[in-house]
C-alpha positions as a Markdown table, in Angstrom:
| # | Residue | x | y | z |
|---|---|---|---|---|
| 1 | Unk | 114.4 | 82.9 | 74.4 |
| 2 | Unk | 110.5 | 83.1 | 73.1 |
| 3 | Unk | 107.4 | 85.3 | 72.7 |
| 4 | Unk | 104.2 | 84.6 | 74.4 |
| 5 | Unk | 101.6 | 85.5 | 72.3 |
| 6 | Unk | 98.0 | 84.8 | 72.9 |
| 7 | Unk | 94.4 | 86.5 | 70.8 |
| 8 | Unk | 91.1 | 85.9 | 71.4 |
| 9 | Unk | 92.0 | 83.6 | 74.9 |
| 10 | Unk | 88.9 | 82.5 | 76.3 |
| 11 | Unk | 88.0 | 80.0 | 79.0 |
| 12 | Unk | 84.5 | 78.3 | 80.0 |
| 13 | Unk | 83.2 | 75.9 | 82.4 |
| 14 | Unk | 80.0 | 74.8 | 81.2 |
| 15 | Unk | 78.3 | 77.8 | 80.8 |
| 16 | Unk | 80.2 | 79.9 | 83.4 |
| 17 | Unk | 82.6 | 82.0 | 81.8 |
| 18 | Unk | 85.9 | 82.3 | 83.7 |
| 19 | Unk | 87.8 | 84.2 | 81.3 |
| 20 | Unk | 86.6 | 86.3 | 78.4 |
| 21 | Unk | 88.1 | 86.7 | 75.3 |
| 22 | Unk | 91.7 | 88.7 | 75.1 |
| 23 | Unk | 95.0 | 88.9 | 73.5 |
| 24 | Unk | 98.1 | 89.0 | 74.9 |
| 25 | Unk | 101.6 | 89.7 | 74.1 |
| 26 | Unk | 104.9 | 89.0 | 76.4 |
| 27 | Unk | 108.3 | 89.8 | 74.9 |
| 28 | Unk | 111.2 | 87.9 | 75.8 |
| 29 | Unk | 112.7 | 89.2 | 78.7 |
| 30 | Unk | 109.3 | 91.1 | 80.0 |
| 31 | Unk | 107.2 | 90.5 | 83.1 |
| 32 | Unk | 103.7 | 90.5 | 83.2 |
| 33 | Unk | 101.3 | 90.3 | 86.5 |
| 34 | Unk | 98.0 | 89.6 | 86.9 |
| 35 | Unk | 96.1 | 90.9 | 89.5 |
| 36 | Unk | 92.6 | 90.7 | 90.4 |
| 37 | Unk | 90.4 | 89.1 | 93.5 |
| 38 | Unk | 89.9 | 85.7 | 94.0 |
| 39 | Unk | 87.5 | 83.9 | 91.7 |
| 40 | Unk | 88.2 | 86.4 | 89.1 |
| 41 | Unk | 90.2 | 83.7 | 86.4 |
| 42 | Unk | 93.8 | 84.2 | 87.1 |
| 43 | Unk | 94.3 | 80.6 | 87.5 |
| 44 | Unk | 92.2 | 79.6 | 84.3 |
| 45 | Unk | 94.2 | 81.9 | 82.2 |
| 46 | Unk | 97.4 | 80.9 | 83.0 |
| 47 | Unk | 96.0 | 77.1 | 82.5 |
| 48 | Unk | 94.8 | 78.0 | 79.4 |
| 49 | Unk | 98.1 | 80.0 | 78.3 |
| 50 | Unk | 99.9 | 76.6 | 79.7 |
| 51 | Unk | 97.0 | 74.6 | 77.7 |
| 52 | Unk | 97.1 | 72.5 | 80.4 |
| 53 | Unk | 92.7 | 72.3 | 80.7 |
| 54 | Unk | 91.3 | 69.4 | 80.0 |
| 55 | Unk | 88.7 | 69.6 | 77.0 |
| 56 | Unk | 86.5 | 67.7 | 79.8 |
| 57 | Unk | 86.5 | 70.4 | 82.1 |
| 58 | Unk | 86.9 | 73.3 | 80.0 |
| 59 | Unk | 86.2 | 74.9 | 76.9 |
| 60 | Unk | 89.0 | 76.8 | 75.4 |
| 61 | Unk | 88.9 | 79.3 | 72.7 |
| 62 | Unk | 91.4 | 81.5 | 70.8 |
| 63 | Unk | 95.2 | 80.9 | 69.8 |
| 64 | Unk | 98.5 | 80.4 | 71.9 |
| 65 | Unk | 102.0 | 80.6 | 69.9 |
| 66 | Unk | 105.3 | 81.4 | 71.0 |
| 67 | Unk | 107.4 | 82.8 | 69.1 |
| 68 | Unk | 106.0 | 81.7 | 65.5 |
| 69 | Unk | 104.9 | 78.1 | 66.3 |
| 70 | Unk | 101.4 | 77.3 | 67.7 |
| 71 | Unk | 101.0 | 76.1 | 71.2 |
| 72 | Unk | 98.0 | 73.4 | 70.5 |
| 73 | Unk | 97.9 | 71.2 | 73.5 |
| 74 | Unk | 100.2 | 70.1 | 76.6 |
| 75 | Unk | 102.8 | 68.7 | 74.6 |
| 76 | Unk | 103.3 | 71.4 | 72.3 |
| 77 | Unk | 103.8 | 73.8 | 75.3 |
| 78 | Unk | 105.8 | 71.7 | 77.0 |
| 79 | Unk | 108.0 | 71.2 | 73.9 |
| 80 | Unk | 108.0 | 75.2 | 73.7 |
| 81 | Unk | 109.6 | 75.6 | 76.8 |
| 82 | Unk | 106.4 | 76.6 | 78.7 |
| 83 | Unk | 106.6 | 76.0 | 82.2 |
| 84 | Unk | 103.4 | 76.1 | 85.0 |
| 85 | Unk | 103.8 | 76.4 | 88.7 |
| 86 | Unk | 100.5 | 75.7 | 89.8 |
| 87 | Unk | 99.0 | 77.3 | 92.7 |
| 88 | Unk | 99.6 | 75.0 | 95.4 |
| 89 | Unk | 102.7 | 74.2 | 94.1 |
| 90 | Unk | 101.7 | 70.6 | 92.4 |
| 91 | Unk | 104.8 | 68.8 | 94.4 |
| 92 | Unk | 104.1 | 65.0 | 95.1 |
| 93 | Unk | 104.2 | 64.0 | 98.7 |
| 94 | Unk | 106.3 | 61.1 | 98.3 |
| 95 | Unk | 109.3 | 62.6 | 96.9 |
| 96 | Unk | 111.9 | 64.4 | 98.8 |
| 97 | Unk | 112.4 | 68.5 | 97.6 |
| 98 | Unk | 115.5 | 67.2 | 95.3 |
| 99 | Unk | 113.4 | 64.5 | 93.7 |
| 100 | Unk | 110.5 | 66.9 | 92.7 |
| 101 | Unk | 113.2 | 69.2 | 91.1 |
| 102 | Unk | 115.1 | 66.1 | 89.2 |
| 103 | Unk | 112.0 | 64.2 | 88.3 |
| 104 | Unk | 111.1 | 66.2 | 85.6 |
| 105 | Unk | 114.5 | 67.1 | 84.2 |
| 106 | Unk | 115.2 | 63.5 | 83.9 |
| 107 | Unk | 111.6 | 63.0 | 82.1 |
| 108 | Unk | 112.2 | 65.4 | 79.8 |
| 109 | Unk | 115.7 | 63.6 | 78.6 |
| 110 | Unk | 118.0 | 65.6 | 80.6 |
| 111 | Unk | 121.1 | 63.6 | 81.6 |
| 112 | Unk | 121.4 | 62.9 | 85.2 |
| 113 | Unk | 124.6 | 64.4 | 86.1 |
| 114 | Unk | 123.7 | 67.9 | 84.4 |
| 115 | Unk | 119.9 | 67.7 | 86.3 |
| 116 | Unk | 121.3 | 66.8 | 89.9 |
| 117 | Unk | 123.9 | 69.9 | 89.2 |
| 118 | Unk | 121.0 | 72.2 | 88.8 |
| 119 | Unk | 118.9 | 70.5 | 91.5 |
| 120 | Unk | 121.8 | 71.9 | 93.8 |
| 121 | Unk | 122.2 | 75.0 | 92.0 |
| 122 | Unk | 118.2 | 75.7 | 92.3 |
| 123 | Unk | 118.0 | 74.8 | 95.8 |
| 124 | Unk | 121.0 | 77.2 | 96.7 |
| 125 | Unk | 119.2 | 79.8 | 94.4 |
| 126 | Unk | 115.9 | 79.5 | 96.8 |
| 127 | Unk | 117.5 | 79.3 | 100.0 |
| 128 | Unk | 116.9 | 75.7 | 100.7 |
| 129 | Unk | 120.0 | 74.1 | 99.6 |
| 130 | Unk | 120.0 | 72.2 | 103.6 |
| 131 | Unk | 116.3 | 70.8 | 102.6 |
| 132 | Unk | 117.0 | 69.0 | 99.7 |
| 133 | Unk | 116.2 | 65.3 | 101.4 |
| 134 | Unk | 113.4 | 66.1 | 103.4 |
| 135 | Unk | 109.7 | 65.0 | 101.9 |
| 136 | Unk | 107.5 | 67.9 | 100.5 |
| 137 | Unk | 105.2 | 67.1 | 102.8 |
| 138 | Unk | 107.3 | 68.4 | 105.9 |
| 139 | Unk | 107.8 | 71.4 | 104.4 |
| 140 | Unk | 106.3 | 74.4 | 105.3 |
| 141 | Unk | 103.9 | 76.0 | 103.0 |
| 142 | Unk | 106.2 | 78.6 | 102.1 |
| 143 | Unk | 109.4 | 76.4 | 101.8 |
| 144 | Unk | 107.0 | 74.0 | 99.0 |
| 145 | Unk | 106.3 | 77.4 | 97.2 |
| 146 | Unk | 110.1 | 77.8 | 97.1 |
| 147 | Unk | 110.7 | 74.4 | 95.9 |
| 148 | Unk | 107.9 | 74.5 | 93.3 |
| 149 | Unk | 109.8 | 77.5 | 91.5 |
| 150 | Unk | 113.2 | 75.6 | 92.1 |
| 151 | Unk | 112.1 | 72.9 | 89.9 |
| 152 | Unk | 110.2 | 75.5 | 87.0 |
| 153 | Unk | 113.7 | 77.4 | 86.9 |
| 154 | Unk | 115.6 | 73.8 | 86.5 |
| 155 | Unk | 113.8 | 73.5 | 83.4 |
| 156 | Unk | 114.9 | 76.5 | 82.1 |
| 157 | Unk | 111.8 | 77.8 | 80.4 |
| 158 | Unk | 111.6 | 79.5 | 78.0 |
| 159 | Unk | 108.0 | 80.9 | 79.1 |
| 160 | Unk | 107.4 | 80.6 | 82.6 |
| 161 | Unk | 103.8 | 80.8 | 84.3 |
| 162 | Unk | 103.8 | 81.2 | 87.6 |
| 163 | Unk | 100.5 | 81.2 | 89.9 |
| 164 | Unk | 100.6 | 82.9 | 93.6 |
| 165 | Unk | 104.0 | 81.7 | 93.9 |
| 166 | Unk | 104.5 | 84.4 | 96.6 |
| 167 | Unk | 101.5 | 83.6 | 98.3 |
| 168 | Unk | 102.9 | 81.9 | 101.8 |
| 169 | Unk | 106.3 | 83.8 | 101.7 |
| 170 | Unk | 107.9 | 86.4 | 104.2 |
| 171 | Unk | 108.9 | 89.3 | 103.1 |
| 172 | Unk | 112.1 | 88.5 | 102.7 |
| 173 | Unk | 111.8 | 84.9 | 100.8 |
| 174 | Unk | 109.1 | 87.4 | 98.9 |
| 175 | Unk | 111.8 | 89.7 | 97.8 |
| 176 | Unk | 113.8 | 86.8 | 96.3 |
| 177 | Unk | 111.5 | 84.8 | 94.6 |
| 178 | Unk | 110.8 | 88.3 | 93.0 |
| 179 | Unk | 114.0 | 88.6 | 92.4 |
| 180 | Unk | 114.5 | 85.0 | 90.8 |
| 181 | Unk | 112.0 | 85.8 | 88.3 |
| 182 | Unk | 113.3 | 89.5 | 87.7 |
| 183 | Unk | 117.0 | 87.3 | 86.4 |
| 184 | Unk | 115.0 | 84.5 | 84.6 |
| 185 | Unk | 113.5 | 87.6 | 82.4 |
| 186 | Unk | 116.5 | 89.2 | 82.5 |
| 187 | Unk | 118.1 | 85.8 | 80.6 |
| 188 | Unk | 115.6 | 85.8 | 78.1 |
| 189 | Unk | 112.6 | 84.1 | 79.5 |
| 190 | Unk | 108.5 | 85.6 | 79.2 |
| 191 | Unk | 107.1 | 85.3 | 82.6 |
| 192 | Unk | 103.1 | 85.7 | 83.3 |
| 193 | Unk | 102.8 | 86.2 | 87.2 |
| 194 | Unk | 99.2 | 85.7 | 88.9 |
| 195 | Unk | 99.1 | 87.5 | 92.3 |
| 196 | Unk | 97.0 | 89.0 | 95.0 |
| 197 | Unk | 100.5 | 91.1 | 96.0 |
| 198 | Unk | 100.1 | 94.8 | 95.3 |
| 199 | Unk | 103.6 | 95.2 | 95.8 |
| 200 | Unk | 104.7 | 92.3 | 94.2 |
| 201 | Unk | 102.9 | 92.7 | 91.1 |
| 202 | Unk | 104.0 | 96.7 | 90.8 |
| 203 | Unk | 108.0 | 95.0 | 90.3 |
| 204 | Unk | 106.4 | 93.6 | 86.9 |
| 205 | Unk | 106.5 | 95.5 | 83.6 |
| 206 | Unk | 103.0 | 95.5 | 82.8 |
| 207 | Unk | 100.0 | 94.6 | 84.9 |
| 208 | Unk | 96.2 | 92.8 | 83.8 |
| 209 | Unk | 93.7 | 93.2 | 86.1 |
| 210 | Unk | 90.9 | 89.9 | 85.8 |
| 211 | Unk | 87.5 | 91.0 | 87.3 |
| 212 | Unk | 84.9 | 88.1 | 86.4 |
| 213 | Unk | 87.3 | 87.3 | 83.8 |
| 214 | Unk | 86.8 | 90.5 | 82.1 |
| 215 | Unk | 90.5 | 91.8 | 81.1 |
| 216 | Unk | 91.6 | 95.5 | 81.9 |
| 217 | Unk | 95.3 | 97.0 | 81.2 |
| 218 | Unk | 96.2 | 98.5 | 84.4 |
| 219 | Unk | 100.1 | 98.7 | 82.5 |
| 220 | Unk | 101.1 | 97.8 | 79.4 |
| 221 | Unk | 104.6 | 96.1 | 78.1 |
Protein backbone atom coordinates (compact mmCIF):
# COMPACT_ATOMS: atom_id res chain seq x y z
CA UNK A 1 0.00 0.00 0.00
CA UNK A 2 1.34 3.91 0.49
CA UNK A 3 2.86 6.40 2.94
CA UNK A 4 1.10 9.45 4.05
CA UNK A 5 3.42 12.06 4.34
CA UNK A 6 2.55 15.59 5.03
CA UNK A 7 5.36 18.87 6.27
CA UNK A 8 4.64 22.18 6.99
CA UNK A 9 0.38 21.38 6.65
CA UNK A 10 -1.29 24.47 7.33
CA UNK A 11 -4.96 25.59 6.86
CA UNK A 12 -6.57 29.26 6.94
CA UNK A 13 -9.90 30.75 6.47
CA UNK A 14 -9.32 34.23 5.79
CA UNK A 15 -7.39 35.28 8.57
CA UNK A 16 -8.51 32.61 11.07
CA UNK A 17 -6.09 30.03 11.40
CA UNK A 18 -7.63 26.52 11.74
CA UNK A 19 -4.68 24.51 11.50
CA UNK A 20 -1.08 25.58 12.12
CA UNK A 21 1.73 24.42 10.42
CA UNK A 22 2.86 20.51 11.02
CA UNK A 23 4.33 17.44 9.43
CA UNK A 24 3.06 14.25 9.50
CA UNK A 25 4.08 10.83 8.75
CA UNK A 26 1.71 7.54 8.51
CA UNK A 27 3.36 4.23 7.49
CA UNK A 28 1.49 1.73 5.65
CA UNK A 29 -0.29 -0.36 7.74
CA UNK A 30 -0.31 2.31 10.88
CA UNK A 31 -3.30 4.18 12.53
CA UNK A 32 -3.26 7.49 13.50
CA UNK A 33 -6.16 9.49 15.68
CA UNK A 34 -6.75 12.75 16.10
CA UNK A 35 -8.26 13.99 19.02
CA UNK A 36 -9.03 17.31 20.26
CA UNK A 37 -12.49 19.46 21.06
CA UNK A 38 -14.70 20.62 18.74
CA UNK A 39 -13.64 23.62 16.71
CA UNK A 40 -10.13 22.70 17.22
CA UNK A 41 -9.31 21.76 13.13
CA UNK A 42 -9.68 18.09 12.94
CA UNK A 43 -11.93 18.36 10.00
CA UNK A 44 -9.69 21.05 8.13
CA UNK A 45 -6.79 18.77 8.40
CA UNK A 46 -7.97 15.84 7.19
CA UNK A 47 -9.54 18.18 4.20
CA UNK A 48 -6.44 19.44 3.60
CA UNK A 49 -4.54 15.95 3.83
CA UNK A 50 -7.52 14.84 1.28
CA UNK A 51 -6.80 18.40 -0.63
CA UNK A 52 -10.25 18.43 -0.97
CA UNK A 53 -10.49 22.62 0.19
CA UNK A 54 -11.37 24.76 -2.15
CA UNK A 55 -8.68 27.57 -2.81
CA UNK A 56 -12.02 29.82 -2.42
CA UNK A 57 -12.58 28.94 1.01
CA UNK A 58 -9.30 28.13 2.19
CA UNK A 59 -5.76 28.80 2.13
CA UNK A 60 -3.59 25.85 2.16
CA UNK A 61 0.10 25.70 2.87
CA UNK A 62 2.85 22.96 3.01
CA UNK A 63 3.24 19.61 1.02
CA UNK A 64 1.11 16.22 0.84
CA UNK A 65 2.85 13.04 -0.92
CA UNK A 66 2.27 9.58 -0.58
CA UNK A 67 4.57 7.48 -0.96
CA UNK A 68 7.12 9.48 -3.41
CA UNK A 69 4.56 11.23 -5.58
CA UNK A 70 3.05 14.72 -4.67
CA UNK A 71 -0.59 14.88 -3.78
CA UNK A 72 -1.33 18.49 -5.48
CA UNK A 73 -5.08 18.75 -5.72
CA UNK A 74 -8.32 16.42 -5.65
CA UNK A 75 -7.40 14.47 -8.58
CA UNK A 76 -3.98 13.64 -7.61
CA UNK A 77 -5.31 12.28 -4.30
CA UNK A 78 -7.90 10.64 -5.65
CA UNK A 79 -5.54 8.99 -8.19
CA UNK A 80 -3.36 8.05 -5.04
CA UNK A 81 -5.74 6.05 -3.54
CA UNK A 82 -6.82 8.63 -0.85
CA UNK A 83 -10.13 8.25 0.38
CA UNK A 84 -12.32 10.92 2.73
CA UNK A 85 -15.34 10.03 4.79
CA UNK A 86 -16.58 13.24 5.63
CA UNK A 87 -18.19 13.94 8.76
CA UNK A 88 -21.73 13.62 8.14
CA UNK A 89 -21.08 10.96 5.98
CA UNK A 90 -21.53 12.93 2.40
CA UNK A 91 -24.17 10.10 1.16
CA UNK A 92 -26.80 11.60 -1.40
CA UNK A 93 -30.42 11.34 -0.42
CA UNK A 94 -31.63 10.03 -3.55
CA UNK A 95 -29.73 6.97 -3.77
CA UNK A 96 -30.44 3.76 -2.01
CA UNK A 97 -27.27 2.47 0.63
CA UNK A 98 -26.08 0.12 -2.48
CA UNK A 99 -26.09 2.95 -4.96
CA UNK A 100 -23.93 5.30 -2.73
CA UNK A 101 -21.37 2.34 -2.45
CA UNK A 102 -21.44 1.41 -6.37
CA UNK A 103 -21.62 4.98 -7.63
CA UNK A 104 -18.23 5.73 -7.06
CA UNK A 105 -16.62 2.43 -7.96
CA UNK A 106 -18.33 2.61 -11.29
CA UNK A 107 -16.98 6.44 -11.68
CA UNK A 108 -13.73 5.59 -11.03
CA UNK A 109 -13.72 2.80 -14.05
CA UNK A 110 -14.40 -0.13 -11.97
CA UNK A 111 -16.42 -2.86 -13.89
CA UNK A 112 -19.79 -3.34 -12.72
CA UNK A 113 -19.82 -6.93 -11.84
CA UNK A 114 -16.61 -6.69 -9.67
CA UNK A 115 -18.22 -3.22 -7.85
CA UNK A 116 -21.75 -4.77 -7.12
CA UNK A 117 -19.64 -7.87 -5.56
CA UNK A 118 -17.95 -5.63 -3.17
CA UNK A 119 -21.17 -3.47 -2.64
CA UNK A 120 -22.40 -6.85 -1.09
CA UNK A 121 -19.23 -7.83 0.43
CA UNK A 122 -19.11 -4.19 2.27
CA UNK A 123 -22.48 -4.19 3.33
CA UNK A 124 -22.09 -7.74 4.93
CA UNK A 125 -18.76 -6.31 6.42
CA UNK A 126 -20.89 -3.38 8.27
CA UNK A 127 -23.71 -5.28 9.27
CA UNK A 128 -26.17 -3.89 6.87
CA UNK A 129 -26.17 -6.39 4.14
CA UNK A 130 -30.60 -6.44 4.65
CA UNK A 131 -30.34 -2.39 3.99
CA UNK A 132 -28.85 -2.31 0.80
CA UNK A 133 -32.26 -0.92 -1.10
CA UNK A 134 -33.44 1.43 1.31
CA UNK A 135 -32.71 5.41 0.62
CA UNK A 136 -29.90 6.99 2.86
CA UNK A 137 -32.27 9.17 3.96
CA UNK A 138 -34.25 6.45 6.06
CA UNK A 139 -31.41 5.42 7.65
CA UNK A 140 -30.60 6.10 10.92
CA UNK A 141 -27.77 8.29 11.68
CA UNK A 142 -25.62 5.56 12.76
CA UNK A 143 -26.66 3.06 9.95
CA UNK A 144 -25.45 6.27 7.27
CA UNK A 145 -22.11 6.35 9.27
CA UNK A 146 -21.94 2.65 8.54
CA UNK A 147 -22.70 2.99 4.95
CA UNK A 148 -20.36 5.93 4.48
CA UNK A 149 -17.31 3.67 5.48
CA UNK A 150 -18.87 0.74 3.42
CA UNK A 151 -18.35 2.72 0.33
CA UNK A 152 -14.54 4.27 1.45
CA UNK A 153 -13.53 0.48 2.09
CA UNK A 154 -15.05 -0.51 -1.62
CA UNK A 155 -12.59 1.70 -3.01
CA UNK A 156 -9.98 0.12 -1.47
CA UNK A 157 -7.75 3.01 -0.44
CA UNK A 158 -4.76 3.08 -0.21
CA UNK A 159 -4.94 6.10 2.41
CA UNK A 160 -8.03 6.36 4.06
CA UNK A 161 -9.24 9.52 6.10
CA UNK A 162 -11.93 9.03 8.15
CA UNK A 163 -13.76 11.90 10.14
CA UNK A 164 -16.04 11.03 13.34
CA UNK A 165 -17.02 7.96 11.66
CA UNK A 166 -17.89 6.53 15.16
CA UNK A 167 -19.65 9.43 16.17
CA UNK A 168 -23.59 8.05 16.13
CA UNK A 169 -22.61 4.30 16.78
CA UNK A 170 -23.44 1.82 19.76
CA UNK A 171 -20.91 0.34 21.27
CA UNK A 172 -21.07 -2.48 19.57
CA UNK A 173 -21.37 -1.13 15.85
CA UNK A 174 -18.37 1.11 17.53
CA UNK A 175 -16.26 -1.92 18.21
CA UNK A 176 -16.56 -2.99 14.52
CA UNK A 177 -16.16 -0.04 12.59
CA UNK A 178 -12.93 -0.04 14.80
CA UNK A 179 -12.31 -3.16 13.97
CA UNK A 180 -12.84 -2.60 10.00
CA UNK A 181 -10.23 -0.05 10.05
CA UNK A 182 -7.78 -2.04 12.45
CA UNK A 183 -7.91 -4.95 9.04
CA UNK A 184 -7.80 -2.18 6.34
CA UNK A 185 -4.29 -1.21 8.10
CA UNK A 186 -3.66 -4.45 8.68
CA UNK A 187 -3.79 -5.00 4.52
CA UNK A 188 -1.68 -2.29 3.91
CA UNK A 189 -3.73 0.90 4.02
CA UNK A 190 -2.50 4.53 6.21
CA UNK A 191 -5.54 5.52 8.08
CA UNK A 192 -5.86 9.24 9.72
CA UNK A 193 -8.90 8.91 12.20
CA UNK A 194 -10.58 12.23 13.70
CA UNK A 195 -12.50 11.54 16.86
CA UNK A 196 -13.98 12.91 20.10
CA UNK A 197 -13.79 8.88 21.43
CA UNK A 198 -11.25 8.51 24.14
CA UNK A 199 -11.50 4.97 23.84
CA UNK A 200 -11.65 4.80 20.35
CA UNK A 201 -8.84 6.76 19.56
CA UNK A 202 -6.51 4.84 22.42
CA UNK A 203 -7.03 1.44 19.64
CA UNK A 204 -4.86 3.71 17.27
CA UNK A 205 -1.07 3.58 17.10
CA UNK A 206 -0.26 7.10 17.56
CA UNK A 207 -2.52 9.93 18.72
CA UNK A 208 -2.43 14.16 17.66
CA UNK A 209 -4.12 16.19 19.81
CA UNK A 210 -5.51 19.68 17.65
CA UNK A 211 -6.14 22.54 20.26
CA UNK A 212 -6.86 25.79 18.05
CA UNK A 213 -5.12 24.00 15.47
CA UNK A 214 -2.00 23.95 17.41
CA UNK A 215 -0.52 20.15 16.94
CA UNK A 216 0.65 18.15 20.07
CA UNK A 217 2.03 14.37 19.99
CA UNK A 218 0.01 12.71 22.59
CA UNK A 219 1.66 9.10 20.75
CA UNK A 220 3.82 8.81 18.17
CA UNK A 221 4.01 5.88 15.25
Amino acid sequence: MSTLEAVGLGVAYDQVVAVHPLDLEVPEGRMVSVTGPTGAGKSSLLWALARALRPAVASVTGTVRVDDSPVDDRDSAARAGVVLVPQGNGLPAGLSAEESILVPMLALGVPAREASQRVDEQLARVGLDEFGRHLVDQLSGGQQQRVALARALALRPAVLLADESTSDLDAGNRERMMGLLREEAAGGAAIVFATHDPDAAAVTDAILALDQGVATWIRTV
